[in-house]
C-alpha positions as MATLAB code, in Angstrom:
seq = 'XXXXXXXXXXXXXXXXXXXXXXXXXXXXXXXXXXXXXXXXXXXXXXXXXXXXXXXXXXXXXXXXXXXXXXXXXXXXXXX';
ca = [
      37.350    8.814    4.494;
      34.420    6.020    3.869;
      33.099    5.976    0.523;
      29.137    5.846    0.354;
      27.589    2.345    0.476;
      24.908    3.015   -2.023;
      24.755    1.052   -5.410;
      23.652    1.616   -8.541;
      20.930   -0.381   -9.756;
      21.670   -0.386  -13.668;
      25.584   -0.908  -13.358;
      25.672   -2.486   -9.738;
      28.313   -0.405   -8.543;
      29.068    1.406   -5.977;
      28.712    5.164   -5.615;
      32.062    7.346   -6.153;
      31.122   10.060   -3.528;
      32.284   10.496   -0.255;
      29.919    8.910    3.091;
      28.995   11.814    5.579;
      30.689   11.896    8.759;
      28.091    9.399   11.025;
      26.549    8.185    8.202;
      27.050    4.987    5.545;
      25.668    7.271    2.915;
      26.782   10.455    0.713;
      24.090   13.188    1.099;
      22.312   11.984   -2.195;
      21.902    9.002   -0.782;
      19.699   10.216    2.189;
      22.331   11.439    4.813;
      20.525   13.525    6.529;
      17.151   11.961    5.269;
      13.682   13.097    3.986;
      11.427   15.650    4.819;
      11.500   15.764    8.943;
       7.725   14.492    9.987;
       4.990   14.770   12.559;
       2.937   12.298   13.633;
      -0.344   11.729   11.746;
      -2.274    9.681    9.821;
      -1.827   11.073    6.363;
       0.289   12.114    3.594;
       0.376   16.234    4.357;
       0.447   15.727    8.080;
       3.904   13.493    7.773;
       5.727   15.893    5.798;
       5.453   19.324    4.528;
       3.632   19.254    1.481;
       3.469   22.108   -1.514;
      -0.131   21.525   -1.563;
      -3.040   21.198   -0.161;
      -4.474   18.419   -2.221;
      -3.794   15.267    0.058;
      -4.652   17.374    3.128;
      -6.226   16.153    5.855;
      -8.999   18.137    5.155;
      -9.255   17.160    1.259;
      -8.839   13.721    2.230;
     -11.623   13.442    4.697;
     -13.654   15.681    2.092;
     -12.415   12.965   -0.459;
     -13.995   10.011    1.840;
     -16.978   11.557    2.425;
     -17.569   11.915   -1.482;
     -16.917    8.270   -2.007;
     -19.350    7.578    0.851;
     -22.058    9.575   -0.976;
     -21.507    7.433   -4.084;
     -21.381    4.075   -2.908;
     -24.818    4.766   -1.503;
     -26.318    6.675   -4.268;
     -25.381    3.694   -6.378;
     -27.307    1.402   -4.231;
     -30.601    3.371   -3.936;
     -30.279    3.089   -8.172;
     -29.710   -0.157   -8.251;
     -32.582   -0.565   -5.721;
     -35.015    0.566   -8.627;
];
């Protein structure tokens, strides 16, 4: 059998484990991959999150916020 491809980066060699049949890699080594995706634009739409705190909602919410600031800062520095 093929032995995974990955290497360490402190001792620069190569993992002991077997590769997965199809793959170059063992299964700590991304085999099968990350979390499977959607399409989307942002962090919670990509991949199943545990949270809801980069949501798309709580993102846009987040924008908005920033928005607000930006222009209460310039009607201060206005006066």
């Amino acid at each position: 059998m093929q032995r995974c491809k990955a290497k360490s980066k402190r001792s620069g060699e190569q993992c002991k484990n077997y590769a997965l049949k199809g793959w170059g890699v063992c299964r700590m080594h991304g085999a099968h991959g990350g979390p499977k995706t959607r399409e989307g634009h942002f962090a919670c739409k990509k991949a199943p999150c545990k949270h809801g705190l980069y949501s798309y909602a709580a993102l846009q919410d987040l924008k908005s916020c920033r928005k607000l600031i930006r222009g209460s800062k310039s009607m201060i520095d206005q006066f």
